[in-house]
PyMOL CGO cylinders between C-alpha atoms (Angstrom):
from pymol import cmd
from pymol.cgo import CYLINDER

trace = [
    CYLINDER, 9.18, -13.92, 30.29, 5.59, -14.96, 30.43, 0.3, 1, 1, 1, 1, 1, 1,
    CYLINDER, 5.59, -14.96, 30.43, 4.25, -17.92, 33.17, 0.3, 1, 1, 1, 1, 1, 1,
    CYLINDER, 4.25, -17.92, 33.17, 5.92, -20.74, 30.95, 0.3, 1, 1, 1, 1, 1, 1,
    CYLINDER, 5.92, -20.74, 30.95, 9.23, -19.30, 31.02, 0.3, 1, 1, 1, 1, 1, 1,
    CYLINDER, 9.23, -19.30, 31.02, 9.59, -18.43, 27.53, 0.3, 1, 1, 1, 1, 1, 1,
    CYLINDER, 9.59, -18.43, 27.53, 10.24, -15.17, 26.15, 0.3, 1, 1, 1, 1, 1, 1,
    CYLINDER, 10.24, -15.17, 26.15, 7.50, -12.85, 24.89, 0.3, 1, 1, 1, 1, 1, 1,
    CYLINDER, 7.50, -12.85, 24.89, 7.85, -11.04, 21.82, 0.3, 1, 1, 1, 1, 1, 1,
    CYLINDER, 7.85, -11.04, 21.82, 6.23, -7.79, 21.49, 0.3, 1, 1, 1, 1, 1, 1,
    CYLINDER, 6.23, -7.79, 21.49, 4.93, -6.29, 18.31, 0.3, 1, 1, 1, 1, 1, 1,
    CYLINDER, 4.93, -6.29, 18.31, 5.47, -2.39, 17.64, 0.3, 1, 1, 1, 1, 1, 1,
    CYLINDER, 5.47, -2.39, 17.64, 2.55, -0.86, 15.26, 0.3, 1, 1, 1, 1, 1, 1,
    CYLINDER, 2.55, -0.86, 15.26, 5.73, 0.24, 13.19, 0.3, 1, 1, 1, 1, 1, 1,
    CYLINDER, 5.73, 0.24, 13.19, 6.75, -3.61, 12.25, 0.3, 1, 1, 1, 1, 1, 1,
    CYLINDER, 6.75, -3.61, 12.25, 9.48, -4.22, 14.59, 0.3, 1, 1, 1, 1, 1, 1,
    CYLINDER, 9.48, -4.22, 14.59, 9.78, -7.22, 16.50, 0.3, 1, 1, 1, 1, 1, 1,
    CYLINDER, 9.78, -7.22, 16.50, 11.40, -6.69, 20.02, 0.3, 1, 1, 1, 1, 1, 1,
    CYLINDER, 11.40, -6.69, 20.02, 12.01, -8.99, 22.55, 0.3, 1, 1, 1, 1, 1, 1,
    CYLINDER, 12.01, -8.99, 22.55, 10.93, -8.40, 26.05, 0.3, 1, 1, 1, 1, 1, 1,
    CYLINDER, 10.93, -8.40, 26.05, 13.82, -10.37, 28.33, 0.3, 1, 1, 1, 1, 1, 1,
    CYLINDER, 13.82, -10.37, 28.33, 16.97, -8.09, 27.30, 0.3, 1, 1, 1, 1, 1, 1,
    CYLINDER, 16.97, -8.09, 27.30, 17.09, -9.57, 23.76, 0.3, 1, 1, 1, 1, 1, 1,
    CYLINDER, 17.09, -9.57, 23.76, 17.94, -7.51, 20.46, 0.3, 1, 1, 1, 1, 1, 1,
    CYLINDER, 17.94, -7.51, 20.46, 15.26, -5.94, 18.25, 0.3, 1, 1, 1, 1, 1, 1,
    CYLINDER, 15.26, -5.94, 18.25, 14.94, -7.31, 14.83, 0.3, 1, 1, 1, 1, 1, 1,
    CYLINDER, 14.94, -7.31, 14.83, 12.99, -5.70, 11.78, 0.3, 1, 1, 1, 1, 1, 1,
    CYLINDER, 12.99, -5.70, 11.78, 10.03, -7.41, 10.65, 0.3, 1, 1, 1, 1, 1, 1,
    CYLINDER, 10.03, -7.41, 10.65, 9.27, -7.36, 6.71, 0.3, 1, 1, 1, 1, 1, 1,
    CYLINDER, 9.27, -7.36, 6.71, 5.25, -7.92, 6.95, 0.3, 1, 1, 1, 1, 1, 1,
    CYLINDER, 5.25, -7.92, 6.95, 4.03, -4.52, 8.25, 0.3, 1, 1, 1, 1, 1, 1,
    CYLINDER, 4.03, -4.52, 8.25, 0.13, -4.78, 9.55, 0.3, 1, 1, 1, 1, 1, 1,
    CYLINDER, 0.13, -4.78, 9.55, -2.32, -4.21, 7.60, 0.3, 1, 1, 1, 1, 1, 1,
    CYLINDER, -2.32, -4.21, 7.60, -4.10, -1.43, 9.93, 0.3, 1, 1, 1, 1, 1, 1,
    CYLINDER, -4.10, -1.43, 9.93, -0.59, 0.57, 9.24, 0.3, 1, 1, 1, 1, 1, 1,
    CYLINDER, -0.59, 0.57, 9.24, -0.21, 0.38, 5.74, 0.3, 1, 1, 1, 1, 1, 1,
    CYLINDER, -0.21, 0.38, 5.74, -4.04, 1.96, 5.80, 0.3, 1, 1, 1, 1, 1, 1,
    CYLINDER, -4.04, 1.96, 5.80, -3.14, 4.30, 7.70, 0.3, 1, 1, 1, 1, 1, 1,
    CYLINDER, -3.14, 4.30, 7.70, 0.04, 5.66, 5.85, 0.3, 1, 1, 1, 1, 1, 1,
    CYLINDER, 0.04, 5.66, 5.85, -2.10, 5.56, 2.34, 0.3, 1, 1, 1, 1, 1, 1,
    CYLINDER, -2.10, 5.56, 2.34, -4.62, 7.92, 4.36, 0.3, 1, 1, 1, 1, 1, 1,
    CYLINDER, -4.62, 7.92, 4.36, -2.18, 9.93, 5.77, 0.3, 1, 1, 1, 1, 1, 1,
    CYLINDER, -2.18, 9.93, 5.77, 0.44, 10.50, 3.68, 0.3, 1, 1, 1, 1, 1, 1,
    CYLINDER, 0.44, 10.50, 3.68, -2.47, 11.40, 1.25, 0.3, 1, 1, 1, 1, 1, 1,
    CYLINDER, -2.47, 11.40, 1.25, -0.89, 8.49, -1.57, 0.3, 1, 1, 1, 1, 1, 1,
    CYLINDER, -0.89, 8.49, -1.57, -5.00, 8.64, -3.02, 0.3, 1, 1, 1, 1, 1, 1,
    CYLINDER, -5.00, 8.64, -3.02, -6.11, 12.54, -2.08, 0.3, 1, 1, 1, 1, 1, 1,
    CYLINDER, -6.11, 12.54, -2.08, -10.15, 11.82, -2.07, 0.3, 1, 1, 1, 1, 1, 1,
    CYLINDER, -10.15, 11.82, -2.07, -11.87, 14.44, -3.58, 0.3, 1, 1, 1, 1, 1, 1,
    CYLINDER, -11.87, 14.44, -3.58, -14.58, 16.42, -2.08, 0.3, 1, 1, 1, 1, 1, 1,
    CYLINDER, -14.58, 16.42, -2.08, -18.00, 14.44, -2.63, 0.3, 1, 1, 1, 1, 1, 1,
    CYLINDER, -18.00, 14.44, -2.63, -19.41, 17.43, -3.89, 0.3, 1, 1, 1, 1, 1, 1,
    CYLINDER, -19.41, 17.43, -3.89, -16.88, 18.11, -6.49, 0.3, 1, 1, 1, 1, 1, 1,
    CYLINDER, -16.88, 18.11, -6.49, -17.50, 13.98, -7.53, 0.3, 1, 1, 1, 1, 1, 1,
    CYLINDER, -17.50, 13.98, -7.53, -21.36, 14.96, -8.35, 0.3, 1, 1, 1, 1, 1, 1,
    CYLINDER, -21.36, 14.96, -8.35, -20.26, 18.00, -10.16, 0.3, 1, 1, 1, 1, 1, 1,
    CYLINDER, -20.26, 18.00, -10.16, -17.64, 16.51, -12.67, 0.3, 1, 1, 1, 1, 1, 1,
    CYLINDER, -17.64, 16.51, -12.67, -19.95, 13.80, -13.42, 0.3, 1, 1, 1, 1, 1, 1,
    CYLINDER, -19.95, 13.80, -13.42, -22.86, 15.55, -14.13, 0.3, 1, 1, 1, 1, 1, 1,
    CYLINDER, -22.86, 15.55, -14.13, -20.56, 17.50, -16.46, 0.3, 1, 1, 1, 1, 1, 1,
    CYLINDER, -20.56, 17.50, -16.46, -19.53, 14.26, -18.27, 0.3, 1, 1, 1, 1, 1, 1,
    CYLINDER, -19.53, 14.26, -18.27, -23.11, 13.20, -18.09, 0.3, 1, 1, 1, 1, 1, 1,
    CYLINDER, -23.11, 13.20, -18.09, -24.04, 16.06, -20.38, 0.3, 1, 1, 1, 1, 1, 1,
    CYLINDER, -24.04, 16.06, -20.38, -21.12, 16.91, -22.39, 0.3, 1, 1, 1, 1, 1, 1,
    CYLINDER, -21.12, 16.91, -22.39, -21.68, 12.85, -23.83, 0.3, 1, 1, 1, 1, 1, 1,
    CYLINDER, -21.68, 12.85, -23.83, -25.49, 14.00, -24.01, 0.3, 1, 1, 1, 1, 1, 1,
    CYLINDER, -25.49, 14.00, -24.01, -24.26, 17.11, -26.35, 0.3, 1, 1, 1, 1, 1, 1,
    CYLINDER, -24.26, 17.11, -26.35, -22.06, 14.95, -28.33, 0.3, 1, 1, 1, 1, 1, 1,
    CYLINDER, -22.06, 14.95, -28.33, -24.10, 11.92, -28.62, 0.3, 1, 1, 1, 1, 1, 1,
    CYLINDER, -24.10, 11.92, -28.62, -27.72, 13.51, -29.04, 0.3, 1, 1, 1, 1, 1, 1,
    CYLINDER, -27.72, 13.51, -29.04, -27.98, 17.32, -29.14, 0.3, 1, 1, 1, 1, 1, 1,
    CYLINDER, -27.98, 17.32, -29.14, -25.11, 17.81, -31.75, 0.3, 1, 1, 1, 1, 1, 1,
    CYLINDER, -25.11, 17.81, -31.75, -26.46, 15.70, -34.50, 0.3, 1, 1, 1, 1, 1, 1,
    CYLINDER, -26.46, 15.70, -34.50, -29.89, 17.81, -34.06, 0.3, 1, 1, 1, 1, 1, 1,
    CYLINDER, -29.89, 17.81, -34.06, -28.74, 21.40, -33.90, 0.3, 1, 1, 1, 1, 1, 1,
    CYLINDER, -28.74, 21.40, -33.90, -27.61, 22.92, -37.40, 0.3, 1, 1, 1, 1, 1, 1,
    CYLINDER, -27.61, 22.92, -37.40, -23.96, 24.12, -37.88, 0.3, 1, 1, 1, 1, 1, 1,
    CYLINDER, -23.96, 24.12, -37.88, -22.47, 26.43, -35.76, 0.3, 1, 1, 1, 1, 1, 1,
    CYLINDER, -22.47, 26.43, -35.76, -19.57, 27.86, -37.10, 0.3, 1, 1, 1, 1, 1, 1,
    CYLINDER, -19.57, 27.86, -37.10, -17.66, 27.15, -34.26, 0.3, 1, 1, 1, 1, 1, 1,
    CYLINDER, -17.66, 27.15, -34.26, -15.02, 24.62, -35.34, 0.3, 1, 1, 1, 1, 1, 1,
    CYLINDER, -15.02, 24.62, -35.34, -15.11, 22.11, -32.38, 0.3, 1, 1, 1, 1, 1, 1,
    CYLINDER, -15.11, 22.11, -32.38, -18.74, 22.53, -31.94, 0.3, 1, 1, 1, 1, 1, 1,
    CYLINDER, -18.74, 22.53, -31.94, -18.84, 21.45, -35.66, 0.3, 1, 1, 1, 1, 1, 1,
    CYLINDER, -18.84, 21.45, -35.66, -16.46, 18.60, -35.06, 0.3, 1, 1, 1, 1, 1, 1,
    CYLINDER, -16.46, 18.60, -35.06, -18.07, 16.99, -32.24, 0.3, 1, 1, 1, 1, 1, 1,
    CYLINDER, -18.07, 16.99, -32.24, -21.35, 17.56, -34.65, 0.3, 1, 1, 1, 1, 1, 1,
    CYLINDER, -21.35, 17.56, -34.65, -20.16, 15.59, -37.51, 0.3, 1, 1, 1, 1, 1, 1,
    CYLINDER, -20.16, 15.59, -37.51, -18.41, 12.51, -35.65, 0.3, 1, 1, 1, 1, 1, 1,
    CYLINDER, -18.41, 12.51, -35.65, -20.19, 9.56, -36.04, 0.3, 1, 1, 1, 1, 1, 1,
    CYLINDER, -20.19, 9.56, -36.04, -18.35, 7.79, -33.18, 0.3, 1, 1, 1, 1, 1, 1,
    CYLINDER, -18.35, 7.79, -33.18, -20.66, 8.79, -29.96, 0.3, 1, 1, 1, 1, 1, 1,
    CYLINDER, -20.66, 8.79, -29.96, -23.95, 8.48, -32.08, 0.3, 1, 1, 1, 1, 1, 1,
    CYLINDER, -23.95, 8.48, -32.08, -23.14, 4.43, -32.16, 0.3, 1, 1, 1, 1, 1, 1,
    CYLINDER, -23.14, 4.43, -32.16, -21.68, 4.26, -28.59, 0.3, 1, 1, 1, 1, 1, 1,
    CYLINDER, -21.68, 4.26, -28.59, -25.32, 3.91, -26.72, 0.3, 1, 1, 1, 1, 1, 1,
    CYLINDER, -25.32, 3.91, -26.72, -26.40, 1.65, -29.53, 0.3, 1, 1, 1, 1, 1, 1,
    CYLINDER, -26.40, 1.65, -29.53, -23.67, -0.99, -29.34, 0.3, 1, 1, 1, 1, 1, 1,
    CYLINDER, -23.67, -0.99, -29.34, -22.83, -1.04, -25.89, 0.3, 1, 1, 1, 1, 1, 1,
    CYLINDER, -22.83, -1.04, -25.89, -26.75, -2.34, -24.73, 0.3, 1, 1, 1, 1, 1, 1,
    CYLINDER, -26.75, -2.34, -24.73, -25.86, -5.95, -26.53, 0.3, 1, 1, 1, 1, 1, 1,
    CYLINDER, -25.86, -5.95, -26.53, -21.75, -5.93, -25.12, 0.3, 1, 1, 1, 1, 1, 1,
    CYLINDER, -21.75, -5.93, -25.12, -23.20, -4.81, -21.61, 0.3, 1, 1, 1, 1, 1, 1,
    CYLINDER, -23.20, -4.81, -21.61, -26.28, -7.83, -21.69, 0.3, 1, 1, 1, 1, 1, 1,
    CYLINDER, -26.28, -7.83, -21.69, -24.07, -10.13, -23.25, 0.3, 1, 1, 1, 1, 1, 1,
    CYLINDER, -24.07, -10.13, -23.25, -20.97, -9.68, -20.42, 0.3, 1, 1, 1, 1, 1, 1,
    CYLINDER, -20.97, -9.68, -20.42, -24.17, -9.62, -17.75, 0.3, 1, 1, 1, 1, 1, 1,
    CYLINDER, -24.17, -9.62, -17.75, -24.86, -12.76, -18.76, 0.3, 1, 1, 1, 1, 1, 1,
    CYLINDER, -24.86, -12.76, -18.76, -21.53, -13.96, -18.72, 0.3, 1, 1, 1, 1, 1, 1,
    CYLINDER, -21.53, -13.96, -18.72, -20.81, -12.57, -15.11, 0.3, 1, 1, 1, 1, 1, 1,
    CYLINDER, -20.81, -12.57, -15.11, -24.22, -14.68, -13.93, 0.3, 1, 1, 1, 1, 1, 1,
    CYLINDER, -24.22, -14.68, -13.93, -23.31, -17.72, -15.61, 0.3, 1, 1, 1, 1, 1, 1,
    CYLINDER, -23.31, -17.72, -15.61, -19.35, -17.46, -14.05, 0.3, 1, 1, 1, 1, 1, 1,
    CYLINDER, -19.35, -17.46, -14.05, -21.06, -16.95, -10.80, 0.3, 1, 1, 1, 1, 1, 1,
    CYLINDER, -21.06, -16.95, -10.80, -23.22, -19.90, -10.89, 0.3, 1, 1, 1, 1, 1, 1,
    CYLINDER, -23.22, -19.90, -10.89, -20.22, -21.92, -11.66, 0.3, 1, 1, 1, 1, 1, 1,
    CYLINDER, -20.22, -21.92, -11.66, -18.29, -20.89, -8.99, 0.3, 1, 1, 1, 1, 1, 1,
    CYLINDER, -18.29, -20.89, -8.99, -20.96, -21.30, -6.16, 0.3, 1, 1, 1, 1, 1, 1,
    CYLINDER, -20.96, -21.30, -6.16, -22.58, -24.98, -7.40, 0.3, 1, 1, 1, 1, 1, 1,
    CYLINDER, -22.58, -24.98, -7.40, -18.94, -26.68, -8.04, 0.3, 1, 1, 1, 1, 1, 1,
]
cmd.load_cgo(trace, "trace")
């Protein structure tokens, strides 16, 4: 019981509700935020990768779509049949190109969605 006279309920980090003054526990179904963080760090639910190992697998990306997109359509044919395939698909060599106008276009669109939001 607090000064007032009323009872005090206490809150357990696990989401149970107890009451102080000989009363029964009851099971709360909103758990606190700080816990659920904790369990997705703990129990490992998103395993982070080593930064290191981040760098390294992009830069690999990074130049594996500068082979396909720009090195492949200079170098002659290898004989090696995925070499070769990557080599004569046209699909990368119009990536770069057609993604500058989607990317200024959906900029744009983002800015103007913004300015919206914040003046009305």
């Amino acid at each position: 019981m607090n000064r007032r006279g009323q009872r005090v309920r206490s809150r357990s980090p696990r989401g149970t509700t107890t009451l102080k003054e000989g009363g029964t526990s009851k099971k709360s179904d909103m758990k606190p935020i700080h816990d659920l963080h904790a369990r997705i760090l703990d129990e490992s639910l998103f395993s982070p990768l080593p930064p290191m190992l981040v760098v390294v697998l992009c830069a690999l990306g990074a130049a594996a779509f500068l082979y396909a997109a720009i090195i492949s359509k200079l170098m002659p044919a290898t004989g090696i049949w995925w070499l070769d395939a990557i080599r004569d698909d046209l699909y990368y060599c119009f990536l770069i190109p057609l993604m500058a106008p989607v990317s200024i276009f959906f900029l744009i669109w983002n800015w103007y969605g913004k300015k919206l939001f914040r003046h009305n």
